[in-house]
C-alpha positions in Angstrom: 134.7 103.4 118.6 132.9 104.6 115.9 134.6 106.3 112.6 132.7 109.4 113.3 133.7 109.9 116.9 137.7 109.9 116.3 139.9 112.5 114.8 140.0 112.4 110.9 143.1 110.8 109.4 146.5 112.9 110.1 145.5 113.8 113.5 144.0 117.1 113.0 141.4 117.7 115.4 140.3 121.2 115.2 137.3 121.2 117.1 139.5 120.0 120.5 142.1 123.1 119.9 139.3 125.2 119.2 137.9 124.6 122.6 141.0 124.6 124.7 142.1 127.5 123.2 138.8 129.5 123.6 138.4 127.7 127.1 142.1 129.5 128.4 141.3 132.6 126.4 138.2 133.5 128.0 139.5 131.7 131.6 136.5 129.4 132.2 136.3 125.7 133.7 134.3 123.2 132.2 131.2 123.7 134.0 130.9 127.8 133.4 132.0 127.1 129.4 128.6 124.7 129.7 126.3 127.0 131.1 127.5 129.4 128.4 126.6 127.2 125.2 123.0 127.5 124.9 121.6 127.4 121.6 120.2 130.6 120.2 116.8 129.0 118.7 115.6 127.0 121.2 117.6 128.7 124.4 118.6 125.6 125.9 121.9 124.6 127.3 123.4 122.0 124.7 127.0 120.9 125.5 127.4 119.5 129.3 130.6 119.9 130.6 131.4 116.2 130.9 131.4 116.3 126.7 133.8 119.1 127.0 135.9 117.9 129.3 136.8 114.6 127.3 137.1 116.3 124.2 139.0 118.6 125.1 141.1 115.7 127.5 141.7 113.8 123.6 139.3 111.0 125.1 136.8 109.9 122.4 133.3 111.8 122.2 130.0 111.6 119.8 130.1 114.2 116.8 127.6 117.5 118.2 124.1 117.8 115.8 123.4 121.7 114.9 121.9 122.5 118.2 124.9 121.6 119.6 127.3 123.6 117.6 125.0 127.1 117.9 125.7 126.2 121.7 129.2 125.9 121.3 129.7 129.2 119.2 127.8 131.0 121.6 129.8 129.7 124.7 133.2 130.1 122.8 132.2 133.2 121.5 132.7 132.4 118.3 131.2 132.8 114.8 129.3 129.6 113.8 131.0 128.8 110.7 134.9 128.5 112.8 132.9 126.1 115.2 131.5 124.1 112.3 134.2 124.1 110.2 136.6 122.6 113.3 133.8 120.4 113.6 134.0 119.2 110.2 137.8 118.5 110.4 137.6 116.8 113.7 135.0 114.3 113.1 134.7 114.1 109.4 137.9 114.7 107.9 136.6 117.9 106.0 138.9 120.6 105.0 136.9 123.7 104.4 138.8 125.7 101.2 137.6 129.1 100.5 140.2 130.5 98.3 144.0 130.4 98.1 144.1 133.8 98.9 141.9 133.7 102.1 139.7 136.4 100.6 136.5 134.4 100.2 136.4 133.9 104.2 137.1 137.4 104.8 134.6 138.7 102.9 132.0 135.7 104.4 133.1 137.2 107.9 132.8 140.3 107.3 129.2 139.7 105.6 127.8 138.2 108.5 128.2 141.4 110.4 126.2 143.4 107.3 122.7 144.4 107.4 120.5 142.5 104.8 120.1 145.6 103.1 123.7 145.7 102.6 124.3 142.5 101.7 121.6 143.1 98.8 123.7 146.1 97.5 127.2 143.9 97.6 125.3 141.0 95.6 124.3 143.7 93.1 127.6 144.9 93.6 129.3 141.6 92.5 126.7 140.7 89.9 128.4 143.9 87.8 131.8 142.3 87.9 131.2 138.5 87.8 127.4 137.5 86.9 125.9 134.6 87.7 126.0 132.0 85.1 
């Protein structure tokens, strides 16, 4: 197979526990967890339940494009950036670092659930204690 289709060096594959664990949490099979990813843009149905099912079954599977991920995080339930980021890790050997304190990503979460207005005021906000150089 392919370097892009197997797990990254050291076994980590992210995107597979991602998916089983979601899958169990939210008590679907395969084929309802399908029907669920459909991409926000375009509204169609991305992931088939064949893909899931050997990815999450440790059997080799192509990496998803875009479309396929906005599926995915819709059908898990999940904000895009954990799906990409597993993603990543799974099929590309990227380790997404934020900050050693784990702040960074808590304030990217909670900034995806902020109004553009208020997302304005914390950049102005920030700019007064650490401008942009």
């Amino acid at each position: 197979m392919a370097a892009e289709q197997d797990a990254p060096p050291g076994g980590r594959a992210q995107l597979r526990d991602l998916v089983r664990d979601r899958k169990a949490t939210l008590g679907l099979s395969f084929e309802k967890l399908a029907v669920r990813c459909v991409d926000p843009e375009s509204g169609a149905q991305t992931i088939k339940s064949s893909w899931l099912h050997r990815l999450a079954t440790d059997l080799s599977v192509q990496a998803p494009d875009l479309a396929q991920l906005r599926g995915l995080a819709v059908g898990l339930q999940v904000p895009l950036y954990r799906v990409q980021d597993a993603a990543g890790a799974e099929f590309f050997g990227i380790d997404t670092v934020w900050s050693a304190s784990g702040e960074a990503r808590a304030l990217v979460e909670r900034a995806d659930r902020m109004t553009p207005e208020q997302r304005e005021q914390l950049m102005r906000l920030l700019d007064t204690f650490a401008p942009p150089e």
